[in-house]
MDTraj code that builds the backbone (N, CA, C; nanometers):
import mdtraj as md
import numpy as np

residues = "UNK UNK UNK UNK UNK UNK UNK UNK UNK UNK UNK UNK UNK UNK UNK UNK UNK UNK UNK UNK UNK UNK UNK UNK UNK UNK UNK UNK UNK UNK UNK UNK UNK UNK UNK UNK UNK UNK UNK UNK UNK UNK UNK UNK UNK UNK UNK UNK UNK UNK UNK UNK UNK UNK UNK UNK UNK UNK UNK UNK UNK UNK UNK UNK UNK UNK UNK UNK UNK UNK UNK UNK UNK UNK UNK UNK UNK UNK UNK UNK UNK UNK UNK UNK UNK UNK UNK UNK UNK UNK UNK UNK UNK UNK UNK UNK UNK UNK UNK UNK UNK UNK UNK UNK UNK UNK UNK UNK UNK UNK UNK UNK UNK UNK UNK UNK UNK UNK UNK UNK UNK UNK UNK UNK UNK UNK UNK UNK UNK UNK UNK UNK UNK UNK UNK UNK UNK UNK UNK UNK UNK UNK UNK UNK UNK UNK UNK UNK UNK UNK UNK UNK UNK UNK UNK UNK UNK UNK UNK UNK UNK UNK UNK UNK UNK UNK UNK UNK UNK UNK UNK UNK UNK UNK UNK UNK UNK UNK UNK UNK UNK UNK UNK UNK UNK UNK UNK UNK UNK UNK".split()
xyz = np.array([
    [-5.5189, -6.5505, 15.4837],
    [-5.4939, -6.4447, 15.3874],
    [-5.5197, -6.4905, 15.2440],
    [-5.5045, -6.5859, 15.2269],
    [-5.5065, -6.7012, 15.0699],
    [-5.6505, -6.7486, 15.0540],
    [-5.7404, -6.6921, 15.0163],
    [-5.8728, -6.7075, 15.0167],
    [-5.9203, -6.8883, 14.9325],
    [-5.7866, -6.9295, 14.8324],
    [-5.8014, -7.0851, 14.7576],
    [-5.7309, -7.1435, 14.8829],
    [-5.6748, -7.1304, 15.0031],
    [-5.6018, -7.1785, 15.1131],
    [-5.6832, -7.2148, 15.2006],
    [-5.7812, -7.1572, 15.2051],
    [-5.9308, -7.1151, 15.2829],
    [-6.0320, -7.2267, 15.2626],
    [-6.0415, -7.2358, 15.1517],
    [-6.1381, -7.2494, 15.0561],
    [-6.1115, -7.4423, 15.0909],
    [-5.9740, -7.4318, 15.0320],
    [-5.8836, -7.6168, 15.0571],
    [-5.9260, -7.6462, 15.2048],
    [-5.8832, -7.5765, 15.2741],
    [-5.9174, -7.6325, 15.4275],
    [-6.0388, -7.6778, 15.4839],
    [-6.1177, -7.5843, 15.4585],
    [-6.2930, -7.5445, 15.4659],
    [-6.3074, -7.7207, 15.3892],
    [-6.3324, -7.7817, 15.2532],
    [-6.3387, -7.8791, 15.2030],
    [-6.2519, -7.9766, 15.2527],
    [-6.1156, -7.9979, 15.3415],
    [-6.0583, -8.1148, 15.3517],
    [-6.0660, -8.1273, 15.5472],
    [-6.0958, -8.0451, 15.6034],
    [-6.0780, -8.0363, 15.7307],
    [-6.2003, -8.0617, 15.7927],
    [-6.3343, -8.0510, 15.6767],
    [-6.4326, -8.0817, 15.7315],
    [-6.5753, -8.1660, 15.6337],
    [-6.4941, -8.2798, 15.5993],
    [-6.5402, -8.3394, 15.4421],
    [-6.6923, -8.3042, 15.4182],
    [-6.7134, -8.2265, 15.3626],
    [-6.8943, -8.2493, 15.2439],
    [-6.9295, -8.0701, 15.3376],
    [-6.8596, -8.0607, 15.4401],
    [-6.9406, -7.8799, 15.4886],
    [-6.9402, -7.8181, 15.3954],
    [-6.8382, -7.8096, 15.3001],
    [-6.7795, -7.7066, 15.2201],
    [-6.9267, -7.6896, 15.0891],
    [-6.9682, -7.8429, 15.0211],
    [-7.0366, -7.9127, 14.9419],
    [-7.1678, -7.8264, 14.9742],
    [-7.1936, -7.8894, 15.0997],
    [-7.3437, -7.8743, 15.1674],
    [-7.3531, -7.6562, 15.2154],
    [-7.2467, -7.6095, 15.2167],
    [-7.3008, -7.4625, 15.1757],
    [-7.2935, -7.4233, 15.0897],
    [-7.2199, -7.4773, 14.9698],
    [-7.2842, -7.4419, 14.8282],
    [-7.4267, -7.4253, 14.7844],
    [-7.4659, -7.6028, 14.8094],
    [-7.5789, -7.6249, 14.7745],
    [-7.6937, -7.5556, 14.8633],
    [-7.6609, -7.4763, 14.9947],
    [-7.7510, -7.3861, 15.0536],
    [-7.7809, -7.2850, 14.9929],
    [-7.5986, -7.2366, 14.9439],
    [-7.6649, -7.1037, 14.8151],
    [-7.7163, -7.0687, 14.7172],
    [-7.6907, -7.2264, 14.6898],
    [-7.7395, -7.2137, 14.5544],
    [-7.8902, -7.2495, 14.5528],
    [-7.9465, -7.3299, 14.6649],
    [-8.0883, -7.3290, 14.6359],
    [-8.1717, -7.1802, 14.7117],
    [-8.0723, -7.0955, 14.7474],
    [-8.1444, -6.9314, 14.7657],
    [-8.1644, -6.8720, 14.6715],
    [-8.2642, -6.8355, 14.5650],
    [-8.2570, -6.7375, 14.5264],
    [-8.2052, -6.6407, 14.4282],
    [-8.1706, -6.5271, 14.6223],
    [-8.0850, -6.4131, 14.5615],
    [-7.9267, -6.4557, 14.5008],
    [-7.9056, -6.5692, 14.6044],
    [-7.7451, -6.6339, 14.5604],
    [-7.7421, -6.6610, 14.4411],
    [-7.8381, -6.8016, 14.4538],
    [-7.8001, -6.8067, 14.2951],
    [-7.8251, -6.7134, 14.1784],
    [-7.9053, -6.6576, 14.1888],
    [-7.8901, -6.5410, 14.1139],
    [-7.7793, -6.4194, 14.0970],
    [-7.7058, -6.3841, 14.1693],
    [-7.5817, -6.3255, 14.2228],
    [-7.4572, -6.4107, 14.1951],
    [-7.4652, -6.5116, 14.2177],
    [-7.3622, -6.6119, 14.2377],
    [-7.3351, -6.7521, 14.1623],
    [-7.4472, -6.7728, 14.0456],
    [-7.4429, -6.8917, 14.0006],
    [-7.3553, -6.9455, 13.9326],
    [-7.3165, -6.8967, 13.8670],
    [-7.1573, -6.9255, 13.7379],
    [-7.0460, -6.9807, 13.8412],
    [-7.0207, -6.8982, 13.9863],
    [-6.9214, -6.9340, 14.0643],
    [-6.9276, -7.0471, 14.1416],
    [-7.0523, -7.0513, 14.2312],
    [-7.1270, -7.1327, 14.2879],
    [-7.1163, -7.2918, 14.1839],
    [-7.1704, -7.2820, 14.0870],
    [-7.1497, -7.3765, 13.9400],
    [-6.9987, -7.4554, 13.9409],
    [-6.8955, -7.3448, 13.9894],
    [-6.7504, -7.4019, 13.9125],
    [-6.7640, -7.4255, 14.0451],
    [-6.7129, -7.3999, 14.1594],
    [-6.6844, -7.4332, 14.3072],
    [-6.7376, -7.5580, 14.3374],
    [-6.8629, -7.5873, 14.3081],
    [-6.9072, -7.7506, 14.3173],
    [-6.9054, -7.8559, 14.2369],
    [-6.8160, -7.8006, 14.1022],
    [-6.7552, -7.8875, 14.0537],
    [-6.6083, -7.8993, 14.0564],
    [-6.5445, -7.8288, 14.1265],
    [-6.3920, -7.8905, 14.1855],
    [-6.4386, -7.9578, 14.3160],
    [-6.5078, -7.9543, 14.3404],
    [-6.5118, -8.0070, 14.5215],
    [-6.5437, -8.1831, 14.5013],
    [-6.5022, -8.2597, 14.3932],
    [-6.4682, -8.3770, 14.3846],
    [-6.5826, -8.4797, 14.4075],
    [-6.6354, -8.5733, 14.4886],
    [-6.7417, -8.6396, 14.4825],
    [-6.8393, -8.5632, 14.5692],
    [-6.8101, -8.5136, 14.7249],
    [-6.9323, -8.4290, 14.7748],
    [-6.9922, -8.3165, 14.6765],
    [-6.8807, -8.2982, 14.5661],
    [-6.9802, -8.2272, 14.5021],
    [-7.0694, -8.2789, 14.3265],
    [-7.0265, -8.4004, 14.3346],
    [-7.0851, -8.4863, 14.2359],
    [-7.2025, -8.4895, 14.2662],
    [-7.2209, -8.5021, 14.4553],
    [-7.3679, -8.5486, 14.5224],
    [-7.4861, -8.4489, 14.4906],
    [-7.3710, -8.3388, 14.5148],
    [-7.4659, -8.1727, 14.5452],
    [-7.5309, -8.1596, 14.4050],
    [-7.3961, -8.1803, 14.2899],
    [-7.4834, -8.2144, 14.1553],
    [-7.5738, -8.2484, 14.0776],
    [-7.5673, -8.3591, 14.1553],
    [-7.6895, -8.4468, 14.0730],
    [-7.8459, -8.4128, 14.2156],
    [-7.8303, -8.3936, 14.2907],
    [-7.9559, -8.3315, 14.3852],
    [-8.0090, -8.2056, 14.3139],
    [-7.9132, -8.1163, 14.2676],
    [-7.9488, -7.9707, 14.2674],
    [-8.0033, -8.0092, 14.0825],
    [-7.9720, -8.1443, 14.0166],
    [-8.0243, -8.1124, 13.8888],
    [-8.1980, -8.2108, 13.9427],
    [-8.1928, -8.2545, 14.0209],
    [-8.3072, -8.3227, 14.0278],
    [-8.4115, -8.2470, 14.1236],
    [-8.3774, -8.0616, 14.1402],
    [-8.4116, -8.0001, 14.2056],
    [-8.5757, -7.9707, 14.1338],
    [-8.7369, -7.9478, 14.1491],
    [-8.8049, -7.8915, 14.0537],
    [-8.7583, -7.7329, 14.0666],
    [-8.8584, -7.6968, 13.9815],
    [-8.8100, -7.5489, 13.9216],
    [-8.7005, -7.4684, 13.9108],
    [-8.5998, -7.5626, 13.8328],
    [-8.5070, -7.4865, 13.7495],
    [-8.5559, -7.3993, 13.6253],
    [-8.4593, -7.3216, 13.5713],
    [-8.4565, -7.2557, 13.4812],
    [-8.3855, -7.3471, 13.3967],
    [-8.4021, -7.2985, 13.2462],
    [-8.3441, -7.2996, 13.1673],
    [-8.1912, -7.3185, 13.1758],
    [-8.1403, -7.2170, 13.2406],
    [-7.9981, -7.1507, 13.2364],
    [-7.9317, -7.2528, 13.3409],
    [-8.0070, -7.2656, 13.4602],
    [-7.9484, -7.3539, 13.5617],
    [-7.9688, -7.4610, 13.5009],
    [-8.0347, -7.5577, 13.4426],
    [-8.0678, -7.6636, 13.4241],
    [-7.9095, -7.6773, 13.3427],
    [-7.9371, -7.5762, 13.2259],
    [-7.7646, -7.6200, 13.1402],
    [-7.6398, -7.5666, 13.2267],
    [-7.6164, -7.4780, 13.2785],
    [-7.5206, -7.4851, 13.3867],
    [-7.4889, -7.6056, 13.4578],
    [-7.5958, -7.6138, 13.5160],
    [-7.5875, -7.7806, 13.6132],
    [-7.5395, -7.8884, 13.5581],
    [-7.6103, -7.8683, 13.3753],
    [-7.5653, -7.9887, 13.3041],
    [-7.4546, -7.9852, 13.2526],
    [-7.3559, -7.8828, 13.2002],
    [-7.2282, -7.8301, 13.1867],
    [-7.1552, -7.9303, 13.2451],
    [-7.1803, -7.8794, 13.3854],
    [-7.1200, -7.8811, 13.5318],
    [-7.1000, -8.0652, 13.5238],
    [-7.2149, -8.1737, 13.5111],
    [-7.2270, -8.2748, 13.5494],
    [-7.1175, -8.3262, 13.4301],
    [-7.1469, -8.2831, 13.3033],
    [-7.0691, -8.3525, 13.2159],
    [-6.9240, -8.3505, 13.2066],
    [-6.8447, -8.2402, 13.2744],
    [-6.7427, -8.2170, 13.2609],
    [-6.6892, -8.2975, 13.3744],
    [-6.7374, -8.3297, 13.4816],
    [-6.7406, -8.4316, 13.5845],
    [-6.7676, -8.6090, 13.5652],
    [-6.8327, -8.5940, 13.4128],
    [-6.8285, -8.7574, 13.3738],
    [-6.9264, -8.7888, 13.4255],
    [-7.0478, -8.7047, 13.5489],
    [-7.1060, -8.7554, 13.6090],
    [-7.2730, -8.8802, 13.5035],
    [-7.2975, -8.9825, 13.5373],
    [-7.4374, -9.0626, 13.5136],
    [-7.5626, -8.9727, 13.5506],
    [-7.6316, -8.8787, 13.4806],
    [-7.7498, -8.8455, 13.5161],
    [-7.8281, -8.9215, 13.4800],
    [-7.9271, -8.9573, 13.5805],
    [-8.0609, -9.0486, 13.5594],
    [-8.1341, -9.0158, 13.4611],
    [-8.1458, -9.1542, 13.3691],
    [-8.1900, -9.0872, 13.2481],
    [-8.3521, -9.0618, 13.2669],
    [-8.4002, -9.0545, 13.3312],
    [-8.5537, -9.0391, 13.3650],
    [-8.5344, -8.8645, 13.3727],
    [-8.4634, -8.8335, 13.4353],
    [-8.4128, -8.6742, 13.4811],
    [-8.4177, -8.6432, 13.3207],
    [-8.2881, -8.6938, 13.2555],
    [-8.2628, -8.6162, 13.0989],
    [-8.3920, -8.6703, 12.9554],
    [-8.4660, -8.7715, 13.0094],
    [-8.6323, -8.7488, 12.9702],
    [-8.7087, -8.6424, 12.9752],
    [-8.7053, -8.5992, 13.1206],
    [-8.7974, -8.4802, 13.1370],
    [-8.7421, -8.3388, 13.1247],
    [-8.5740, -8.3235, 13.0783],
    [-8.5427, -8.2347, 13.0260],
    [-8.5436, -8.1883, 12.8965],
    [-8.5664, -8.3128, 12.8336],
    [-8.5523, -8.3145, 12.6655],
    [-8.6803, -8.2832, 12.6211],
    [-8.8309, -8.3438, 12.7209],
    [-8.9430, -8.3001, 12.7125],
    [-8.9815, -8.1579, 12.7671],
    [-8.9148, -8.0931, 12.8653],
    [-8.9232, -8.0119, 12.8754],
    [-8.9326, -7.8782, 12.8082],
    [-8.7866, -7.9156, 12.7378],
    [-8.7107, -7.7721, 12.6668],
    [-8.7896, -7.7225, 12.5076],
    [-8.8351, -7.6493, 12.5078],
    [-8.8501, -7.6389, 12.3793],
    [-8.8017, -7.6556, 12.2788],
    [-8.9000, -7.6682, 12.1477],
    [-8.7980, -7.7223, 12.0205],
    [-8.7303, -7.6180, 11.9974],
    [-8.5938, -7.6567, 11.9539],
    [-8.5015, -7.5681, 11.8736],
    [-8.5727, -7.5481, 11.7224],
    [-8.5737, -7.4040, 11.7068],
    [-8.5821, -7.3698, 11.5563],
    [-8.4728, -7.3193, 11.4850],
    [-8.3613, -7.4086, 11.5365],
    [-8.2608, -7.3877, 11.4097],
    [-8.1437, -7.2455, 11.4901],
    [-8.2072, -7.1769, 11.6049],
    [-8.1590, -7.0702, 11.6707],
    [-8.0509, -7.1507, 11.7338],
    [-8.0392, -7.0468, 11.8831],
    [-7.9339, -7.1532, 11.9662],
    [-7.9637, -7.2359, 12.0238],
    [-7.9061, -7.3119, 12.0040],
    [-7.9346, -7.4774, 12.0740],
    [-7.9086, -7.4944, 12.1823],
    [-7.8089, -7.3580, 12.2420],
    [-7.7684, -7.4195, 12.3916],
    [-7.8578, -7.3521, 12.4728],
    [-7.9613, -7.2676, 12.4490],
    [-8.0633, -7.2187, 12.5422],
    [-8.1512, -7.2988, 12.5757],
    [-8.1644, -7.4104, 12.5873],
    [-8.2460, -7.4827, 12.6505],
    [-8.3422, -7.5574, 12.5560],
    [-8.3108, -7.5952, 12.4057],
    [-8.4030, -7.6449, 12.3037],
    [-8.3439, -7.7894, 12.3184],
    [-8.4310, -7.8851, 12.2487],
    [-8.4182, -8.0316, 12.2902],
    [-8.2611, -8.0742, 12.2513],
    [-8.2049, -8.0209, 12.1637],
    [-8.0790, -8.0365, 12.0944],
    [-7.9519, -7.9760, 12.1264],
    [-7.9663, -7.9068, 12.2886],
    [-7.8425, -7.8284, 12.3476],
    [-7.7548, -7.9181, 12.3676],
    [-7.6513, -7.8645, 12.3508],
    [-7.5189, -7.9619, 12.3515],
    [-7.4890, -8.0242, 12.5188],
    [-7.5042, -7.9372, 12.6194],
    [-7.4681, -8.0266, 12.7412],
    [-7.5666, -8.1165, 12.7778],
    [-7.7288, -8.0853, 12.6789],
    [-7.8007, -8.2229, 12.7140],
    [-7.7855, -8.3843, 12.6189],
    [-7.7424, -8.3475, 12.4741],
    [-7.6675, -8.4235, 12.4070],
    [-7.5456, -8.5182, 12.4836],
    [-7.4740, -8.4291, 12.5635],
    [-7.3524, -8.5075, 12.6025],
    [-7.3801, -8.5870, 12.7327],
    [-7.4235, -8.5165, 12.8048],
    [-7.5094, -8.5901, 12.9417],
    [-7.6288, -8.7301, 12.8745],
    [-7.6534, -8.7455, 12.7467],
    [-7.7441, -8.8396, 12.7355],
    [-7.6181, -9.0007, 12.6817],
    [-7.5022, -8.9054, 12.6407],
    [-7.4089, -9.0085, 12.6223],
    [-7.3839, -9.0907, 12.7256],
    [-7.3225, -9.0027, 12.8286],
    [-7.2781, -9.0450, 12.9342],
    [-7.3594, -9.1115, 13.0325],
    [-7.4718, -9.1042, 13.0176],
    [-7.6080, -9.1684, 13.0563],
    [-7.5449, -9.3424, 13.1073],
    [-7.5335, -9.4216, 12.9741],
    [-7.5293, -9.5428, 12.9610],
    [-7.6909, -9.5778, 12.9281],
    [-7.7354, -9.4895, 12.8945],
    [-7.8859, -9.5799, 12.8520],
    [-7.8939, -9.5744, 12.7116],
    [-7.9071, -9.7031, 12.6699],
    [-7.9002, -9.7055, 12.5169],
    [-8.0442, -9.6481, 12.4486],
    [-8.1392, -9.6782, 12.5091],
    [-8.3040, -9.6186, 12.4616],
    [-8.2704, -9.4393, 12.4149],
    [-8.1680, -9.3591, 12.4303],
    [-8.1670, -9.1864, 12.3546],
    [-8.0580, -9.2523, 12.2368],
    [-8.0001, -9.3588, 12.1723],
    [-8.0038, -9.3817, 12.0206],
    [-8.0523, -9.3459, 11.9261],
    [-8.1849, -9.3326, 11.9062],
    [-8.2632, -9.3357, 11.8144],
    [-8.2808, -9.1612, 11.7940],
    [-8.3085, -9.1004, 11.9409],
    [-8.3203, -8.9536, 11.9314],
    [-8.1723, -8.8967, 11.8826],
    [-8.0133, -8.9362, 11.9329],
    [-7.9069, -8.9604, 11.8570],
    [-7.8858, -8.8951, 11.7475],
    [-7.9078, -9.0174, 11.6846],
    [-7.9501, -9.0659, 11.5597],
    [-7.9752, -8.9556, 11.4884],
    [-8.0996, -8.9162, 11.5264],
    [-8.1911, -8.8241, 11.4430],
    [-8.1473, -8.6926, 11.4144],
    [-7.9881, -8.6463, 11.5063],
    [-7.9262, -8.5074, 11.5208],
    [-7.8263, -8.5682, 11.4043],
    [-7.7950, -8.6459, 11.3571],
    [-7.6926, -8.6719, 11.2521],
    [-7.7582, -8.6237, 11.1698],
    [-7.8808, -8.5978, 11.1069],
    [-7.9197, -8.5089, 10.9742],
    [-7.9331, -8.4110, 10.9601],
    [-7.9429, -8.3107, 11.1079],
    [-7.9544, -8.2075, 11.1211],
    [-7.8345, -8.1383, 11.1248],
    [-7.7696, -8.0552, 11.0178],
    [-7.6856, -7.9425, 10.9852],
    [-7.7177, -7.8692, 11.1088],
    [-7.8110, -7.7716, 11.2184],
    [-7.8288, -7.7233, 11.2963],
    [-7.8132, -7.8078, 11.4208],
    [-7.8244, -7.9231, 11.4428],
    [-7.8034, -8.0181, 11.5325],
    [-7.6324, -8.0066, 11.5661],
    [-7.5898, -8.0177, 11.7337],
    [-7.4286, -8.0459, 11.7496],
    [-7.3997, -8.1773, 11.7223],
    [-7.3928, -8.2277, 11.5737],
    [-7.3842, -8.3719, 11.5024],
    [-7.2813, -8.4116, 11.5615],
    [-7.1296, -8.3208, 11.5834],
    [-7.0346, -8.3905, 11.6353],
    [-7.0619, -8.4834, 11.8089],
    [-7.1084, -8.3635, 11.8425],
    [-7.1923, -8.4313, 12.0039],
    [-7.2508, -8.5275, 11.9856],
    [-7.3742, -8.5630, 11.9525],
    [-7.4734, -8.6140, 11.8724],
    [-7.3804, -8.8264, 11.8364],
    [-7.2717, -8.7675, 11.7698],
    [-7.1812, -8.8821, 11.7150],
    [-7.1310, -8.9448, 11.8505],
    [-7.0385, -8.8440, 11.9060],
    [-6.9511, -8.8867, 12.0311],
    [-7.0163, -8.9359, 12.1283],
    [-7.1801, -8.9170, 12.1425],
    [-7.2778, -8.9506, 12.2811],
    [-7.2928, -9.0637, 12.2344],
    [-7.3512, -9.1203, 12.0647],
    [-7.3952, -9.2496, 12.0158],
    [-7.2517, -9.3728, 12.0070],
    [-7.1217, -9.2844, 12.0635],
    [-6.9909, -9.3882, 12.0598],
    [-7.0315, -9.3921, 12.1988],
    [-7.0083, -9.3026, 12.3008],
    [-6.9861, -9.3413, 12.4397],
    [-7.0719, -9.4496, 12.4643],
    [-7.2258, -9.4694, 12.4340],
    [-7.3581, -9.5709, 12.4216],
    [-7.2961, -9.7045, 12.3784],
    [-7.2178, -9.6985, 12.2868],
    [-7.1717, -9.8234, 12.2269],
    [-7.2981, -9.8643, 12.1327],
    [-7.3616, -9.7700, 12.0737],
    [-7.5044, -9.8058, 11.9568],
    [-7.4392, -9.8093, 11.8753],
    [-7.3871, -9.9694, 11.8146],
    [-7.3321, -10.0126, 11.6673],
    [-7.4063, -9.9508, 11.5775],
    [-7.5420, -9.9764, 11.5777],
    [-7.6627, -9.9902, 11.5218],
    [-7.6196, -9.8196, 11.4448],
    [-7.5646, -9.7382, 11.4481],
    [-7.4926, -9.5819, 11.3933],
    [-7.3883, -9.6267, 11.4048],
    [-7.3175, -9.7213, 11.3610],
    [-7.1555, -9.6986, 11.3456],
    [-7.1813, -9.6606, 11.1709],
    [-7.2664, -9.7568, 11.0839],
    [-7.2750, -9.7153, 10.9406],
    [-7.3008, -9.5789, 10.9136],
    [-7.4072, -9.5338, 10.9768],
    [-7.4349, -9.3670, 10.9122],
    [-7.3554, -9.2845, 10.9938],
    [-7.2741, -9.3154, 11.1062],
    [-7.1964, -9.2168, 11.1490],
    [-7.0634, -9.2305, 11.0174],
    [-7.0127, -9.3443, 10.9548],
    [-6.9080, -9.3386, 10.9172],
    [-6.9560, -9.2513, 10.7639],
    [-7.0592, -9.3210, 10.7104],
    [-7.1141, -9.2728, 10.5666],
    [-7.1423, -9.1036, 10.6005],
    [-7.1514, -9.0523, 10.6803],
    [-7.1374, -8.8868, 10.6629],
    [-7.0234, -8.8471, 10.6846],
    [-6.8997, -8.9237, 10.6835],
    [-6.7652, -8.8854, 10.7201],
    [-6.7379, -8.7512, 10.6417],
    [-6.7624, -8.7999, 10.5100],
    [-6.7766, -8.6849, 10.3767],
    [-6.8427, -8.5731, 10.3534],
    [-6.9190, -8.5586, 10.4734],
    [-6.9877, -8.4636, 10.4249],
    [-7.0018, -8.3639, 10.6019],
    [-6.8936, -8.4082, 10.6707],
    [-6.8530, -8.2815, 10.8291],
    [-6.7196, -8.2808, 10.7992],
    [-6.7021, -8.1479, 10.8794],
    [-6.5391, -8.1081, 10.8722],
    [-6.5237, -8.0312, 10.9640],
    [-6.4203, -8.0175, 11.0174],
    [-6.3407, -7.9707, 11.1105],
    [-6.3775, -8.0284, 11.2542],
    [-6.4133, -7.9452, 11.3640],
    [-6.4071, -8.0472, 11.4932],
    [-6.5145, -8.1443, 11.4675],
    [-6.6439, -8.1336, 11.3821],
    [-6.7491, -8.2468, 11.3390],
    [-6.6943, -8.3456, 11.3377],
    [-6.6252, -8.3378, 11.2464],
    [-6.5429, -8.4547, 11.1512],
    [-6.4683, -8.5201, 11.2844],
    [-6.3663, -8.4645, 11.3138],
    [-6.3088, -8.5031, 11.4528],
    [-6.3975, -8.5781, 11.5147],
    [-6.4784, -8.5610, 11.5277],
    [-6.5525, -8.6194, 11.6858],
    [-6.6464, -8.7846, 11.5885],
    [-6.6651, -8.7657, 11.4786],
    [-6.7363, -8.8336, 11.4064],
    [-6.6349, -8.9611, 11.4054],
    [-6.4790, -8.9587, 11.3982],
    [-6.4202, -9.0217, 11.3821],
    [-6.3831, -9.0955, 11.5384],
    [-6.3679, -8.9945, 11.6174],
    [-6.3525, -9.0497, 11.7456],
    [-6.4744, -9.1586, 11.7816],
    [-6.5997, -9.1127, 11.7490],
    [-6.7188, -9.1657, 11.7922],
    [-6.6914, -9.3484, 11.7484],
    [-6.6486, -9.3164, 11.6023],
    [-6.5936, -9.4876, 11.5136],
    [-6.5295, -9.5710, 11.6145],
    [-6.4121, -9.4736, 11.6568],
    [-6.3198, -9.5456, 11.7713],
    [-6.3407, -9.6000, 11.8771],
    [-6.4901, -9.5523, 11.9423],
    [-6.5325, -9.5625, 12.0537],
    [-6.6609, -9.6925, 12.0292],
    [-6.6553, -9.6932, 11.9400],
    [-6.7649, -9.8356, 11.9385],
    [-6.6992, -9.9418, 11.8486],
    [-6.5759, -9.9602, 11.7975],
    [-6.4763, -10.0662, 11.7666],
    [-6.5415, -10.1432, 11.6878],
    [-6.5687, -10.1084, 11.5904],
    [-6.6928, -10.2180, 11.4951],
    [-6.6480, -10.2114, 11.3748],
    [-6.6152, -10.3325, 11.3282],
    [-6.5570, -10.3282, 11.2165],
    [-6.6663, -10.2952, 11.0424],
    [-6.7933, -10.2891, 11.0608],
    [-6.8469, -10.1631, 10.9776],
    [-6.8485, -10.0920, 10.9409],
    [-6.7682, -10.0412, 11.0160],
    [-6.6757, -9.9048, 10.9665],
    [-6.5726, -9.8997, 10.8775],
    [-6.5290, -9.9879, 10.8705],
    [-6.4229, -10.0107, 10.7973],
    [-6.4423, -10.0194, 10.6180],
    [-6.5779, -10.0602, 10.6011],
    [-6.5915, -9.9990, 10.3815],
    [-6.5593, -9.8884, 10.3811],
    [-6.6475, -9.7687, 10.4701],
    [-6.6825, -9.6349, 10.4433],
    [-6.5416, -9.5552, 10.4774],
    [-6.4486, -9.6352, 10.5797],
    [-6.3088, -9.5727, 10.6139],
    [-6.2497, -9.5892, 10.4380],
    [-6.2204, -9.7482, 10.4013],
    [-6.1679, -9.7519, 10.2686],
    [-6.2067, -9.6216, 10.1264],
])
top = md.Topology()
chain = top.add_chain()
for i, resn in enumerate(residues, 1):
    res = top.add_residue(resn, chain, resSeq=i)
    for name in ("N", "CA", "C"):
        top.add_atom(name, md.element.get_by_symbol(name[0]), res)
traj = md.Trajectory(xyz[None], top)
């Protein structure tokens, strides 16, 4: 009668079934088209079988736009490591942002920003980097991906724009300091 009762059993009574008909629906189509937003959240509670389904369905060809950042949503909020070869050919993919929205799929969308943090590959630094000058860029993202990296090499210009972001920017600019423990930071704090 409890359709989340259903749902628990289906995933613990029969480990990865639950996983593996997601990822059936979601590579249909009409489903995913009908069903993707749900399909999206459902395989990201479903714990590591659905970490698996994750990272398959982003290394799927011919995504969209929309799925590609869904998927990537999905991976980051999971902490998941996407292969950074994968978030290469997404960043080459997407068209340039002109300053519009960034989260439609332009090189500078925020769930591909945060997925390049979480990467562990220090070589997207430099691209990083380059969103700290951009006012249209998610600089706070941008900061927090170049702390998770541990790229000292931006602890100075992350701290020297302290002055010039505010509100959650600023926040995350400061967190980013915290996250790479470098005492460089410390003139531009004074």
């Amino acid at each position: 009668d409890d359709p989340w009762t259903a749902l628990d059993l289906l995933n613990t009574d029969r480990p990865g079934s639950l996983a593996g008909a997601v990822e059936e629906l979601y590579r249909s189509d009409a489903d995913r088209t009908a069903f993707r937003r749900y399909l999206i959240w459902l395989v990201r509670s479903l714990g590591e079988p659905g970490d698996a389904v994750l990272l398959r369905l982003l290394a799927a060809p011919g995504l969209t736009a929309e799925d590609r950042q869904d998927l990537l949503r999905a991976s980051v909020a999971r902490g998941l490591r996407v292969p950074a070869e994968l978030l290469r050919t997404y960043a080459q993919d997407a068209p340039a942002s002109s300053g519009g929205n960034a989260d439609t799929g332009g090189s500078q969308a925020p769930a591909l920003v945060d997925a390049m943090g979480l990467s562990g590959d220090p070589s997207f630094a430099p691209h990083l980097g380059a969103l700290l000058e951009d006012p249209a860029a998610p600089r706070g993202r941008a900061a927090l991906a170049l702390g998770r990296l541990g790229a000292r090499a931006w602890t100075e210009p992350i701290a020297g724009r302290l002055s010039e972001v505010t509100g959650l920017d600023h926040t995350a600019f400061v967190v980013a300091l915290e996250l790479m423990d470098d005492p460089a930071a410390v003139p531009h704090l004074l």
